[in-house]
N, C-alpha and C positions, 0 to 999 in steps of 0.2 A: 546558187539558185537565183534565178532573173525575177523580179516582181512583177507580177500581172502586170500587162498592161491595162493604163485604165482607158474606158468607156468615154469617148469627148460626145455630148448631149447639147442642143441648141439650147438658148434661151428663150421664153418666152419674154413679151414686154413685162417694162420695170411696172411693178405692182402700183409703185404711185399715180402712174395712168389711169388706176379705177377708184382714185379717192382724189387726185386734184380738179379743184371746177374749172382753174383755167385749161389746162386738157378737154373738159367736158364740151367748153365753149369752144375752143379747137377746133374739136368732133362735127360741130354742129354744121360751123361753116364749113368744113372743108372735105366732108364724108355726109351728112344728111343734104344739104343744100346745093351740093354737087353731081348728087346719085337719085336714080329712078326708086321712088319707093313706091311700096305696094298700098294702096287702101282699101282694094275690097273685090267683091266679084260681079261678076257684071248682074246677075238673078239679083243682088241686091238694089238694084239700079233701073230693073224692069218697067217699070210705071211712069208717063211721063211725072212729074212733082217729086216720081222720090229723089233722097239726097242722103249722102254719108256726109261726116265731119272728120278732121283728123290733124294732129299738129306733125305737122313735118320740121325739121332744125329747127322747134320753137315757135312756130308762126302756124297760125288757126286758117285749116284749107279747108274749103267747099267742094262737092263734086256733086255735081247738078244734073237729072234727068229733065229736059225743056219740055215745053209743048210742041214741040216739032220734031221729036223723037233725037234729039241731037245730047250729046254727053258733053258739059263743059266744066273748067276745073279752076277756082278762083281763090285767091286771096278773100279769107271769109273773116274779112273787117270793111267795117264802112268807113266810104269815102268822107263825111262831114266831118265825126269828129275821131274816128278808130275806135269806136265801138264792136265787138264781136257780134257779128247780125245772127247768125242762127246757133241757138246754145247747147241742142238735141246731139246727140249722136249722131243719129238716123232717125228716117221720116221721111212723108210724103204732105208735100206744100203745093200751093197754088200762086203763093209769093212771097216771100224771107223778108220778114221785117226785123228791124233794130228795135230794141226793146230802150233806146236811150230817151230820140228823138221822131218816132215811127216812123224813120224812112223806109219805104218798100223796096224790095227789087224783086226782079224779072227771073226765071229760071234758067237765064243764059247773061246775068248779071248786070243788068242795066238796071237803072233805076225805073221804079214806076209809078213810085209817088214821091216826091220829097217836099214837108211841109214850111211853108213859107218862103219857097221858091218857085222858080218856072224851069220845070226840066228840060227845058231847050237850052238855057244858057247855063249850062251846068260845066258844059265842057271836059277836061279830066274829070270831075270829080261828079260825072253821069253813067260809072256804072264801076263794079268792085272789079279787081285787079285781075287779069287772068293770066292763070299757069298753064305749062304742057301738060297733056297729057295723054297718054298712050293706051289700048287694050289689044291684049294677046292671049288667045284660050280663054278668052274672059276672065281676065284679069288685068286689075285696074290701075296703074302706075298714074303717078303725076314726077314732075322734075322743076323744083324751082329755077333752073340753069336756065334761062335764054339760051346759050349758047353749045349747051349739052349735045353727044350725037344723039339721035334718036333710039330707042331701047332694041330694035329690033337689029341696029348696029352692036352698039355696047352688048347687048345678051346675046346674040345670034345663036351661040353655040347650046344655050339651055332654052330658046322657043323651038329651037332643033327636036331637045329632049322630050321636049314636053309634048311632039307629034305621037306619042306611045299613048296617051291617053286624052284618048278622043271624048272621052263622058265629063270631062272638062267644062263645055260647053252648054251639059245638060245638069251637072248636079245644080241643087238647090239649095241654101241658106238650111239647116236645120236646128244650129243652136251655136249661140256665142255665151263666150265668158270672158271676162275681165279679172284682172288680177294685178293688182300693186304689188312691185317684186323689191324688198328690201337691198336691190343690188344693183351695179352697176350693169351699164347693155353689153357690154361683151363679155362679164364673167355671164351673164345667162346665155350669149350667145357659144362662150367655150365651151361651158357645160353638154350645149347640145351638140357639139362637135367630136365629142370623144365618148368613147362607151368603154373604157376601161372603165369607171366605175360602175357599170351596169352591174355585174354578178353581183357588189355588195351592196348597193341602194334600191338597187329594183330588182326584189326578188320575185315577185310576179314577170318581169319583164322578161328574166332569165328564165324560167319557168316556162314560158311560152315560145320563146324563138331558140336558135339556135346560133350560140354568141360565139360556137368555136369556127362560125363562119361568116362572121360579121367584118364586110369589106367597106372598102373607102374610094371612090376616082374621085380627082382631083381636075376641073375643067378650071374655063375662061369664068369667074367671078361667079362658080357655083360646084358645091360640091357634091357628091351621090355615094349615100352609106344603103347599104342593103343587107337582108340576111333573110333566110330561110324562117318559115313559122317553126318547123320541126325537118329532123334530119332527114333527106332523101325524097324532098318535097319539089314538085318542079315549080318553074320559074315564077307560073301563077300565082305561087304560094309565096313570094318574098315581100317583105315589108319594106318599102322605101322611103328613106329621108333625104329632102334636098335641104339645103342651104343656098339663099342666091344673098350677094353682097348687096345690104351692108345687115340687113335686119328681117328677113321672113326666111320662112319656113316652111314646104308643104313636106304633110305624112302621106304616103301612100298607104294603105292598109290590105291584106287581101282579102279578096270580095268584089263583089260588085259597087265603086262607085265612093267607097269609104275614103275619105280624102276630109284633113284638115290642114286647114293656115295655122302659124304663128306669126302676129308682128311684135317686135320689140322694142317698143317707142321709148326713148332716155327720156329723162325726167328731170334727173340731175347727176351730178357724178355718184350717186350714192343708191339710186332709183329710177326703177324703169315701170312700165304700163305694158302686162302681157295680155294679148287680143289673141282669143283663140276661137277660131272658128270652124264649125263640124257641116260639111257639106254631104247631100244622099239624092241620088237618083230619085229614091222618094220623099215623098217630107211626112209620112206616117213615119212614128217611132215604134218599131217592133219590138218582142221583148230581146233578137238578136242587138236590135242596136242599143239598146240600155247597158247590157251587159257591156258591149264596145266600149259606152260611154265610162262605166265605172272603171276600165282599164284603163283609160287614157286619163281620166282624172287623179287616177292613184298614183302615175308616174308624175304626172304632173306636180302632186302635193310632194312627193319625196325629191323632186328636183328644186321644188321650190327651197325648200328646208335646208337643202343642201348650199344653194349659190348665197344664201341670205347668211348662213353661218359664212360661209365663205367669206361673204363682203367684210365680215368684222374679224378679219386676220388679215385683210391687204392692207392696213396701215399700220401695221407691225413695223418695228423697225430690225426683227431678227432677220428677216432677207429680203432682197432687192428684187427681186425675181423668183420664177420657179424654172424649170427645163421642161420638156417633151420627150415621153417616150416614144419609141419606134412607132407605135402606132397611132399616135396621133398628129398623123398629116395636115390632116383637114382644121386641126385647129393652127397647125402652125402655119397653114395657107391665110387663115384669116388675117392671123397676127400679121404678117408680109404684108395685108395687102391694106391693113391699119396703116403700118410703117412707111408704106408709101406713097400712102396719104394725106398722113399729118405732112410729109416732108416738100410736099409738093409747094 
């Protein structure tokens, strides 16, 4: 009698990648400060003055509504001495001052006051440093790369995607939350890549959709999970999750208009920054959308729980890795495209 054959299963990366810093530093350069990330939507951005914040590979960015209706995207440190000029989140200004030496600037980053100088002879160091940056369906990319292709090359295939919802354009800011996540950025990013553990961590979630039809495509630097709310429900009725490389997240939800971001900002090789933002056609909160909201919070807190124990078993030294089952593509798409990043 012959012995089963055994099962040969990829690898995922070696688990030391989500506990060494020099990896983390890696990451930073060579996948944040290479690639288009996301910072917000454009309804955040409406007003000339207002302005979001955000660290991309480590470095404090600005992205500016002017007084000339114009969007522009800055290195958000001042020229004089590297002070971080605006310390908000978000807001709406008239002009970003340094809280060190009250230098002012402009809403399209020039200086406007700088004390005990004459802004004319300022030369480089007459206005803060400016990045690319891109909007598509309104939403707001920057790229620290000079040299980057532009997003609408690099993504082409998922602003394709993204022509299926056209209310894009119209939903609203309705609520954010913030979240310190005990873990590394890509165990929260694997996590959301795979629903094999859904039936046992999210019993609500298995409850509600229908997981024995939970699919996966697998594009150009973005992946598309979907699944029915309940069995024999048509297409209206499916919940979709994108992933776009290296760190966001939109949920489709059915309904009219229910749509949230995730971003997953590193922190350190041990900690990340989860930004989750809930977008709505209208900005009243009905009691349908409450109840929404306490769904998506509840997956939320049990994924949280999950990646955060997680993180304190990757510097085991009982295994070097874990493997992939069959159905989890989309994480192993990530892991690839990690892999060929660092190597670059």
């Amino acid at each position: 009698m012959t012995a089963p054959e055994k099962l040969q299963f990829n690898s995922t990366q070696p688990y030391s990648r989500y506990v060494d810093p020099a990896v983390f530093t890696e990451e930073r350069e060579k996948i944040f400060a290479k690639n288009w990330i996301f910072i917000g939507h454009l309804s955040q951005l409406k007003k000339p003055g207002d302005f979001l914040t955000m660290d991309v590979a480590g470095e404090p960015i600005i992205v500016t509504h002017d007084k000339d209706g114009e969007l522009g995207a800055f290195y958000n440190i001042c020229p004089h001495r590297g002070m971080k000029v605006e310390q908000s989140d978000h807001g709406n200004k008239k002009v970003l001052q340094c809280k060190y030496h009250g230098w002012t600037f402009k809403l399209d980053g020039s200086v406007n006051r700088a004390p005990n100088f004459r802004t004319t002879e300022l030369g480089q160091h007459s206005c803060m440093k400016s990045i690319r940056l891109e909007v598509h369906h309104s939403l707001v990319f920057v790229n620290l790369d000079k040299n980057a292709s532009s997003l609408s090359e690099e993504y082409k295939e998922f602003m394709e995607e993204m022509e299926k919802y056209s209310f894009f354009d119209s939903v609203k800011l309705v609520r954010e939350t913030r979240r310190v996540v005990k873990a590394n950025w890509k165990a929260v990013v694997d996590n959301y890549l795979e629903c094999d553990h859904c039936a046992i961590a999210h019993p609500g979630f298995a409850k509600s959709y229908d997981l024995s039809n939970f699919c996966t495509a697998i594009h150009e630097k973005f992946t598309h999970q979907y699944m029915a709310a309940s069995k024999g429900t048509d297409e209206s009725e499916l919940a979709r999750f994108y992933w776009i490389w290296p760190n966001m997240m939109i949920n489709v939800y059915p309904g009219d208009g229910n749509v949230n971001t995730i971003q997953v900002i590193p922190l350190d090789e041990n900690t990340s920054l989860g930004i989750y933002r809930d977008y709505s056609l209208e900005e009243t909160i009905t009691p349908e959308k409450e109840e929404y909201f306490k769904f998506v919070d509840q997956v939320r807190r049990e994924d949280f729980e999950l990646v955060e124990e997680l993180q304190k078993g990757l510097s085991s030294r009982a295994f070097t890795n874990g493997i992939f089952s069959p159905t989890e593509n989309a994480e192993e798409y990530f892991h690839e495209l990690v892999e060929e990043a660092l190597k670059a």
